[in-house]
C-alpha positions as CSV (number, residue, x, y, z in Angstrom):
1,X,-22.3,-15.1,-77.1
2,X,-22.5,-14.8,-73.3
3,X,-19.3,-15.0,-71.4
4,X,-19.2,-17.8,-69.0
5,X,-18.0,-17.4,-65.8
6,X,-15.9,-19.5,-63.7
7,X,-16.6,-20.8,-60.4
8,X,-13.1,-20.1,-58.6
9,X,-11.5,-23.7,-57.9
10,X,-10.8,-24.9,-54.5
11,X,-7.3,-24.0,-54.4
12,X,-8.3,-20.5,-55.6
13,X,-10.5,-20.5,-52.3
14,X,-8.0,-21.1,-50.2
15,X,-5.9,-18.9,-51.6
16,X,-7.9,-16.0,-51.2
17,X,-8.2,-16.3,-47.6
18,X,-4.7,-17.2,-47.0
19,X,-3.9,-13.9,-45.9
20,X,-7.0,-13.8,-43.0
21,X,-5.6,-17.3,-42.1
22,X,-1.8,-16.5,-41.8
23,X,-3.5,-13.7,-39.8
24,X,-5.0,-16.3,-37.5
25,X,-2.1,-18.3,-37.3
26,X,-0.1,-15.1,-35.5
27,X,1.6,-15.8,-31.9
28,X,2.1,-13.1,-29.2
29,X,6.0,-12.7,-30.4
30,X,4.8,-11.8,-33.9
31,X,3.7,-7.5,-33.5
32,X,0.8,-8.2,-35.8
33,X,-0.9,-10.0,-33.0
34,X,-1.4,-7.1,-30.9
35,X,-3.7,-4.8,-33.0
36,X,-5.7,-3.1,-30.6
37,X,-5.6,0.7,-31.7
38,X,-5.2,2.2,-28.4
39,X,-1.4,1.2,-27.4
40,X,1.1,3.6,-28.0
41,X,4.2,5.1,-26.9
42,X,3.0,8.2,-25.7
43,X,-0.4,6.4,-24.2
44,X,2.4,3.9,-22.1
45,X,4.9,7.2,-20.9
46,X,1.7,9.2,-19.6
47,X,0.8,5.7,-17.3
48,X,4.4,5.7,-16.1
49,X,4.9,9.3,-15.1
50,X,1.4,8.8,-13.2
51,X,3.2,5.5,-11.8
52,X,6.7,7.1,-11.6
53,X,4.9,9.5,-8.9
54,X,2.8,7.3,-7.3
55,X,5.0,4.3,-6.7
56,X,7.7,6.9,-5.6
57,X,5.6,8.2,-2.9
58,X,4.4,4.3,-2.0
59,X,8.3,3.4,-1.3
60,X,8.5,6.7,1.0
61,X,5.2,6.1,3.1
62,X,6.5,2.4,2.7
63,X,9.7,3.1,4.6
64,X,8.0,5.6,6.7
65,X,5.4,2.8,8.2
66,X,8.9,0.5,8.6
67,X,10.5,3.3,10.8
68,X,7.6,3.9,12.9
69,X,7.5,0.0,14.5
70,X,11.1,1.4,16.1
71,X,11.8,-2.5,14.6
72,X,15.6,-1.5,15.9
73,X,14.6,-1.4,19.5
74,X,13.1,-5.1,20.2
75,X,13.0,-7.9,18.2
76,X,9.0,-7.9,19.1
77,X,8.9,-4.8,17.1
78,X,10.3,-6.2,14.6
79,X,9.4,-8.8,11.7
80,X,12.0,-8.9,9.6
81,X,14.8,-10.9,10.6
82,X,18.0,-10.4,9.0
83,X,17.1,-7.2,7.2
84,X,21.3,-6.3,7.4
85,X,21.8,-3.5,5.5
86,X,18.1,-2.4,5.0
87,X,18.0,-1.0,8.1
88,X,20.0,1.4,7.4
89,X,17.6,4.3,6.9
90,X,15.9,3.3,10.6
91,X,15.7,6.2,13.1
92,X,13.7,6.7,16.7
93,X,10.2,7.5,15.2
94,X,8.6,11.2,16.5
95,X,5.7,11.6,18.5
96,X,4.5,14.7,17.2
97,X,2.7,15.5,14.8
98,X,0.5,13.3,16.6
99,X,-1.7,12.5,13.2
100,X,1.7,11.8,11.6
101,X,1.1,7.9,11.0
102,X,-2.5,8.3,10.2
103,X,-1.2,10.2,7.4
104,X,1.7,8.5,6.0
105,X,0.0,5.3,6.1
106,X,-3.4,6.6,4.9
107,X,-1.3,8.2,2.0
108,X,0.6,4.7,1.4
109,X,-2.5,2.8,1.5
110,X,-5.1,5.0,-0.4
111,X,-2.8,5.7,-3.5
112,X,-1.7,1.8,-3.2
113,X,-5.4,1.5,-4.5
114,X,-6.0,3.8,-6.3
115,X,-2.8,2.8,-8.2
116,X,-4.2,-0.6,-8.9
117,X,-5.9,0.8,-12.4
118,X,-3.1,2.6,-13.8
119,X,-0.6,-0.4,-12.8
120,X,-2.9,-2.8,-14.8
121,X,-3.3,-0.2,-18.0
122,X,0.0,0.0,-18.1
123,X,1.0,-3.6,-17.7
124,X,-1.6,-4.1,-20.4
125,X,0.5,-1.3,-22.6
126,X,3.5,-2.8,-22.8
127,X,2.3,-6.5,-23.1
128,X,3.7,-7.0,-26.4
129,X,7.2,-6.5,-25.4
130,X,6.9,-9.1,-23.0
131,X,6.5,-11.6,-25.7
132,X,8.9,-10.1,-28.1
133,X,12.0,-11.9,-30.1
134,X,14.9,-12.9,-29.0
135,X,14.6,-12.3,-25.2
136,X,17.8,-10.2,-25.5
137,X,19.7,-8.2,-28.5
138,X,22.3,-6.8,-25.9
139,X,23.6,-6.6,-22.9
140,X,21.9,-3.3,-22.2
141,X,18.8,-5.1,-23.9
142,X,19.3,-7.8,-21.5
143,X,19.2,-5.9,-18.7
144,X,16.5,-3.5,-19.5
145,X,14.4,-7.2,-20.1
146,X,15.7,-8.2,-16.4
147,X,14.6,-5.1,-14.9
148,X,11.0,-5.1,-16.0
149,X,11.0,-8.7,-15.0
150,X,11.9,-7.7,-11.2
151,X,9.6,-4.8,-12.0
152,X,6.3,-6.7,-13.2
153,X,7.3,-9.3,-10.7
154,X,7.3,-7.1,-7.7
155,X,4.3,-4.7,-8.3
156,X,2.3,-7.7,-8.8
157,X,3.4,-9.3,-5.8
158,X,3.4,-6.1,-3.7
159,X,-0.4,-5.0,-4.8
160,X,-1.6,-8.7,-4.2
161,X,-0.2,-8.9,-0.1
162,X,-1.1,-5.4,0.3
163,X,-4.8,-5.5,-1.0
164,X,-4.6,-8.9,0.8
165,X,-3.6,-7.0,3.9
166,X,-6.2,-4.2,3.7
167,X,-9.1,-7.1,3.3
168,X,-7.4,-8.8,6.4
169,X,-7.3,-11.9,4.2
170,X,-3.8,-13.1,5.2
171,X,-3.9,-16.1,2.4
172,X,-0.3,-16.1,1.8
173,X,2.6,-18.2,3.6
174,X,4.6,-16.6,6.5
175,X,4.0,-12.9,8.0
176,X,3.1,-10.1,5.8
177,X,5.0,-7.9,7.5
178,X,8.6,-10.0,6.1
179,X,6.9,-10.3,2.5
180,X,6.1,-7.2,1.5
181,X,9.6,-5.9,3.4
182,X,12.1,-7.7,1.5
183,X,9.2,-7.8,-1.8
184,X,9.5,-3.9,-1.9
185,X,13.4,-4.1,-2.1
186,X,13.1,-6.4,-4.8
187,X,10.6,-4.0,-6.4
188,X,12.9,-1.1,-5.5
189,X,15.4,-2.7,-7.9
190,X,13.6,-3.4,-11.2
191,X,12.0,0.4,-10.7
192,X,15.3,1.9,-10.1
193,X,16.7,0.5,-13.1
194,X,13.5,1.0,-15.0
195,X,13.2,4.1,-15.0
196,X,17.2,5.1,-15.2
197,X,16.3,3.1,-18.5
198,X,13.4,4.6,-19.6
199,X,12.6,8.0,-18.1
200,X,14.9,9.9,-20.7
201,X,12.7,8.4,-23.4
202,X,9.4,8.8,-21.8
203,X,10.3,12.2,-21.5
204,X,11.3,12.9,-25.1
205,X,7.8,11.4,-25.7
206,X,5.6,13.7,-23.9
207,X,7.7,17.0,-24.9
208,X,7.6,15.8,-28.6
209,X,3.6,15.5,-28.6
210,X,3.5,12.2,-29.9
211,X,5.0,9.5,-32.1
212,X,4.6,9.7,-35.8
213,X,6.6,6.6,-37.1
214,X,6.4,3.3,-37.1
215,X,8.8,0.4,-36.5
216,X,9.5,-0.2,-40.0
217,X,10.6,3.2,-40.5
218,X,8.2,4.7,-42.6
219,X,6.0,7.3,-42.0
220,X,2.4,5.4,-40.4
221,X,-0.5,6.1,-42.1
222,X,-2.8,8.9,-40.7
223,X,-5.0,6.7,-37.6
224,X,-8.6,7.8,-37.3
225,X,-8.5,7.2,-33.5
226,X,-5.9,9.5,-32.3
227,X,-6.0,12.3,-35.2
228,X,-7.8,14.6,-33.1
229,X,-6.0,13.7,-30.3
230,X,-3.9,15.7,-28.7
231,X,-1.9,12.7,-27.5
232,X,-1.5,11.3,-30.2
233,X,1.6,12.2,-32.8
234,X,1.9,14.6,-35.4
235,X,3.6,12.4,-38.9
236,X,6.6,14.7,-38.7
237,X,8.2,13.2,-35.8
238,X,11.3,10.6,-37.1
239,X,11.0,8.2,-33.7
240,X,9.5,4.9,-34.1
241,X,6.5,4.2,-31.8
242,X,7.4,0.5,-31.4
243,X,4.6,-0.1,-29.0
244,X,1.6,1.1,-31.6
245,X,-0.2,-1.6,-34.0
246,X,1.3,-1.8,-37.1
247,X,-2.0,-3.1,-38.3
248,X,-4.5,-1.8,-35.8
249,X,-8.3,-3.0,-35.5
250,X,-11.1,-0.2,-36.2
251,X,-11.0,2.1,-33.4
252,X,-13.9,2.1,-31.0
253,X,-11.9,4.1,-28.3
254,X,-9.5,6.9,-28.2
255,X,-6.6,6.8,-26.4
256,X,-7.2,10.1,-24.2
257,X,-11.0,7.8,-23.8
258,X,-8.7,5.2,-22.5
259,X,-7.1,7.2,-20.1
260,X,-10.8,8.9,-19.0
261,X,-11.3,4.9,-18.0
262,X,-8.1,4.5,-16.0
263,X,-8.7,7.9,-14.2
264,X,-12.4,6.8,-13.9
265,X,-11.7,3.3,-12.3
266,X,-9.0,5.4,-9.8
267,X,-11.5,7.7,-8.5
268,X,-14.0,5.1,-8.1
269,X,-11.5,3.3,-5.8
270,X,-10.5,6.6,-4.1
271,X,-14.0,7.4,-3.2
272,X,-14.8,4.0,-1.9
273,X,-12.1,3.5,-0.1
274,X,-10.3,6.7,1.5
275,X,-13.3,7.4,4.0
276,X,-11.8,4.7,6.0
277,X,-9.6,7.7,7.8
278,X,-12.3,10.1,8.1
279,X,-15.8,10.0,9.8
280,X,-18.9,11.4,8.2
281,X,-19.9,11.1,4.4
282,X,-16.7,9.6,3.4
283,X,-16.4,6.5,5.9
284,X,-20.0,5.6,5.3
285,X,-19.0,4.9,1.2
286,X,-15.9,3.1,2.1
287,X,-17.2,0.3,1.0
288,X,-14.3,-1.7,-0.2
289,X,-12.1,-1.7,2.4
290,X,-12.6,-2.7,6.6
291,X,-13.1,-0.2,9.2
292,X,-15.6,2.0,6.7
293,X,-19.0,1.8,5.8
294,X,-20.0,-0.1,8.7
295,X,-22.2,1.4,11.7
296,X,-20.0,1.8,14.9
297,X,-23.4,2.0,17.1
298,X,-23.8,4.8,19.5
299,X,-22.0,5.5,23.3
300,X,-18.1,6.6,23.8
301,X,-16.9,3.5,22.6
302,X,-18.4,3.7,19.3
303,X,-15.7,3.6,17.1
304,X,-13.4,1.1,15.2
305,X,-11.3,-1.3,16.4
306,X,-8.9,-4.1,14.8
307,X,-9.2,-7.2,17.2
308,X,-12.0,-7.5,19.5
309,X,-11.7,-9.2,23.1
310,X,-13.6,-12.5,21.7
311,X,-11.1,-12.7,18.4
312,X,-8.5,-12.9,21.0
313,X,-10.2,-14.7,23.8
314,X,-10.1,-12.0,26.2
315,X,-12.8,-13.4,29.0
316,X,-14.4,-11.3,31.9
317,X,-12.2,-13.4,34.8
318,X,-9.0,-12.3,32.7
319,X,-10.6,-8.1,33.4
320,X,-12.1,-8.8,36.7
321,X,-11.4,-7.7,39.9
322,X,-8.3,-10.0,39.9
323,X,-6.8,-8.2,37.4
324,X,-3.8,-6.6,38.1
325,X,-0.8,-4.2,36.6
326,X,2.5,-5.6,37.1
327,X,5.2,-2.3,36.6
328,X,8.8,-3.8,36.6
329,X,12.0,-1.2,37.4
330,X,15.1,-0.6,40.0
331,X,12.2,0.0,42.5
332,X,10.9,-3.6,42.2
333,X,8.0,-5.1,41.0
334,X,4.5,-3.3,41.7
335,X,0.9,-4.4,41.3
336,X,-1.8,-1.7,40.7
337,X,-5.7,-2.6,40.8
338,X,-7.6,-0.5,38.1
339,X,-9.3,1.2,41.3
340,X,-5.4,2.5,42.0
341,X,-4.7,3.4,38.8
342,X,-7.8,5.4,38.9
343,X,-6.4,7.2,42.2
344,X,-3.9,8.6,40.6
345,X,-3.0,11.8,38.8
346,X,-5.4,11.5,35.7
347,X,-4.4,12.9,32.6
348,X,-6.4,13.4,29.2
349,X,-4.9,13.5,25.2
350,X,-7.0,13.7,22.1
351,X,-5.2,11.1,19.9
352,X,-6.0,8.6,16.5
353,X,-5.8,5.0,16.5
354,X,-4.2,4.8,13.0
355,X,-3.8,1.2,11.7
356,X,-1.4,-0.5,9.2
357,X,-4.4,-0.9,6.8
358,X,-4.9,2.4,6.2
359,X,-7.7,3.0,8.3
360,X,-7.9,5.7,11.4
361,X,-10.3,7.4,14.1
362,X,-10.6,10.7,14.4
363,X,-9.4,11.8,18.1
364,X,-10.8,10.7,20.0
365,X,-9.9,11.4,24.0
366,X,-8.2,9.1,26.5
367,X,-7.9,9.9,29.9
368,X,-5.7,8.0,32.2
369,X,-2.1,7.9,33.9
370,X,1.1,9.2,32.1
371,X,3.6,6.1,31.5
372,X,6.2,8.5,32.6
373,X,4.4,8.4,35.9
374,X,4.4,5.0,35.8
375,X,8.4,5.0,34.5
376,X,8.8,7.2,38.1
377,X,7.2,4.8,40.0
378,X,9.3,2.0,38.7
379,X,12.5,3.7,40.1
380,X,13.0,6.3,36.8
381,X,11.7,9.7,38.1
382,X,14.2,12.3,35.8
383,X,14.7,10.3,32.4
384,X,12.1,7.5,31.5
385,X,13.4,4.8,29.6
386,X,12.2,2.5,27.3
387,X,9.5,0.3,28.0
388,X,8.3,-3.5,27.1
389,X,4.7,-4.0,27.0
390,X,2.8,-7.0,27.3
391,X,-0.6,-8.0,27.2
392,X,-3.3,-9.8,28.4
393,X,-3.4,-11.5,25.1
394,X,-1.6,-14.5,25.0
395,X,-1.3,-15.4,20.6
396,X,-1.2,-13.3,17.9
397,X,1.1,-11.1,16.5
398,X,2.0,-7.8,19.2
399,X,0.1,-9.2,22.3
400,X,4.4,-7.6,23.0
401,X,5.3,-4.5,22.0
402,X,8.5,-2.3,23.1
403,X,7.9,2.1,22.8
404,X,10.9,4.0,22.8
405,X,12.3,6.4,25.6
406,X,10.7,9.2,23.8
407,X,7.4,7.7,23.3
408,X,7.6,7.2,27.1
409,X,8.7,10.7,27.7
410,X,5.6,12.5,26.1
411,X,3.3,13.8,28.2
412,X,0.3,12.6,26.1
413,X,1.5,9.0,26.0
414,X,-1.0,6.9,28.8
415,X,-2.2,4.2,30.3
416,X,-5.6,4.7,29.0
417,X,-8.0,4.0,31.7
418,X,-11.4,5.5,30.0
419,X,-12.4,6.9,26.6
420,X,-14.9,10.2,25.7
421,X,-15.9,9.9,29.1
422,X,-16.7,6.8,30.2
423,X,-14.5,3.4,30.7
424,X,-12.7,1.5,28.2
425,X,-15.1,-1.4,26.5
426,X,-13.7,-5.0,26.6
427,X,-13.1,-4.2,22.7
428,X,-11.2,-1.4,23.4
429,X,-8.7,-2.9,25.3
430,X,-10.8,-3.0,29.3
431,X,-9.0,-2.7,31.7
432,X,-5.8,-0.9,30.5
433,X,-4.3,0.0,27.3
434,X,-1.7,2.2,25.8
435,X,-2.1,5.0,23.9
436,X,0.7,6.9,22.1
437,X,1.0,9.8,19.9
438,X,2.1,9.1,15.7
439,X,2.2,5.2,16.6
440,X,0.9,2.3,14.9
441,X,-2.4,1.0,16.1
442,X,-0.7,-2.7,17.3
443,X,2.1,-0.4,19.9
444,X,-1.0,1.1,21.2
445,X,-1.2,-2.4,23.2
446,X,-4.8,-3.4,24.7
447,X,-5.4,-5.8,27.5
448,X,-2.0,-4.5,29.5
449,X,-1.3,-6.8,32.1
450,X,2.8,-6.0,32.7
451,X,5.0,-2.5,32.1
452,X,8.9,-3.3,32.3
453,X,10.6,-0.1,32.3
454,X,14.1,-0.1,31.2
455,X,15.4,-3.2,30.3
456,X,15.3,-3.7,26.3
């Protein structure tokens, strides 16, 4: 007699696929949400040595392109108010090297980019602690939780306003300059702690080879993805790997295929972006950032610039024939036609206009008269002093600028009357502009109009 079978009742139903629908029912504090095969602890401590470098050098360069405004000599200079403290590190800014700010900056900006893929893969790493239960265990717990709040919080926020900054797409409130000052401070302190935290373990990671165990204790069971990996963890290592899936998804990528991405997506951005500081190949592929990949057109003057005269409404009457330079000093005031200043002792320099983006020239050469020419003239003939700055400009940030008595001092420092050869173009700052060694683009003023020696 034929056995009959039974058709499974719908209770049994739903208890076979209880398990698929507790599954569903997860939430991002439970560790069986996360299941994608590719986090691990030695796959998160490879992305934070790369970061622990990179962010390192960012706060240097950062402090570096701080120092170089001279924001201790004028208050013009300077765009953080009540900084206290934080100044502390501020010291008068050399002239020499003269490509020293095209570098530093270059460097800060360039591996702030190409940073901006390894920051999110790791981010994306350590996601599930974010979310995990209870907040804090411990005090040390507690503040390790803090820290990567400050941490997370400022990266985030430091990226955004610099990218933001590069793009010239100044869509957040107040000056950029005060934002990203006192946000890097508040980065400085989750990172600092961060890593005092975390280092010593990252480190046992990467000299151990791997991480064979999992949270619960036991050993995990061999993973198809990162067998034949060499980052991934022999089973005879004891310490847990709390960031791995305990119940991982089928693997479709490796974890050293992972990091191929990362590195991928960071040389993409390097290529399309660092040819903003050089001419040639390189700036014609810079496509993602301004001042690259753009044609300059032909002539002397062909070369970038940040503000043009229209941006700023710079007209023809305000460079005309009426224009004059007022020099202040102990010898009085002094007014010089641009036919005067051409009279005089001419001197040439080969110099960069480097810019807080990132972007530079190559040298390009100024000829005109020495400020400390002008500084003698204005009553200061043995020891130039400082000098204030002002422009034709009359809004905008630095249409005022103060250079230090050593700025003034170098003999490559000018009153930059033409350029390769032939006159300044309205864009590049007709009829007068400074031009100093290692300085920011916005202390090279353009447009002068008034040079007050020795009164800051």
């Amino acid at each position: 007699m034929p056995v009959r079978r039974r058709t499974p009742t719908l209770p049994a139903r739903l208890t076979a696929r209880l398990p698929d629908r507790l599954t569903a029912l997860r939430t991002p504090a439970d560790p069986g949400f996360w299941r994608s095969p590719v986090r691990g602890a030695r796959f998160t401590a490879v992305l934070g040595m790369v970061l622990l470098a990179g962010l390192t050098l960012l706060f240097v360069t950062g402090l570096l392109s701080y120092a170089a405004y001279n924001p201790d000599l004028d208050p013009v200079n300077d765009k953080t108010p009540g900084k206290g403290w934080l100044g502390f590190y501020l010291f008068a800014w050399p002239t020499g090297p003269h490509w020293l700010y095209r570098l530093t900056q270059g460097l800060h900006v360039t591996v702030g980019i190409v940073l901006v893929p390894v920051l999110l893969a790791k981010l994306w790493s350590v996601v599930p602690r974010l979310f995990a239960l209870p907040p804090a265990r411990s005090v040390g717990h507690a503040l390790e939780r803090l820290s990567v709040l400050l941490l997370v919080g400022g990266a985030l926020f430091q990226f955004i306003t610099g990218l933001l900054n590069i793009q010239l797409d100044y869509l957040f409130p107040g000056s950029f300059y005060t934002l990203h000052f006192y946000g890097a401070w508040v980065f400085l302190a989750g990172f600092v702690t961060h890593v005092a935290l975390k280092l010593p373990q990252a480190l046992r990671v990467l000299r151990s080879g791997g991480i064979g165990r999992g949270e619960s204790g036991p050993l995990a069971a061999p993973d198809p993805l990162t067998a034949p990996d060499p980052l991934a963890a022999p089973d005879t290592l004891a310490a847990p790997d709390t960031l791995a899936a305990p119940d991982p998804l089928p693997a479709t990528l490796s974890r050293r295929g992972a990091l191929v991405m990362v590195g991928a997506g960071s040389l993409l951005l390097l290529l399309t972006s660092a040819g903003r500081s050089f001419d040639g190949p390189l700036r014609r592929i810079a496509l993602l950032t301004p001042r690259g990949g753009t044609d300059q057109g032909t002539g002397p003057n062909a070369f970038q610039v940040n503000k043009t005269a229209a941006a700023v409404r710079i007209t023809p009457a305000d460079t005309g024939e009426r224009w004059r330079l007022t020099v202040r000093g102990p010898a009085g005031e002094l007014r010089f036609s641009r036919a005067e200043l051409l009279a005089m002792e001419q001197h040439t320099a080969a110099l960069p206009i480097a810019c807080v983006e990132g972007w530079s020239t190559s040298d390009q050469l100024w000829r005109g008269v020495r400020l400390s020419d002008l500084a003698a003239l204005a009553g200061y003939p043995d020891s130039p002093p400082d000098v204030f700055v002002e422009s034709l400009q009359r809004s905008g940030s630095f249409r005022k600028a103060a250079l230090r008595d050593n700025q003034v001092r170098d003999g490559r420092s000018l009153l930059a009357l033409e350029v390769n050869g032939a006159p300044l173009s309205p864009d590049h700052g007709y009829p007068a502009r400074i031009i100093v060694p290692a300085a920011p683009g916005v202390l090279n003023t353009k447009w002068v109009e008034t040079l007050t020696f020795g009164e800051l």
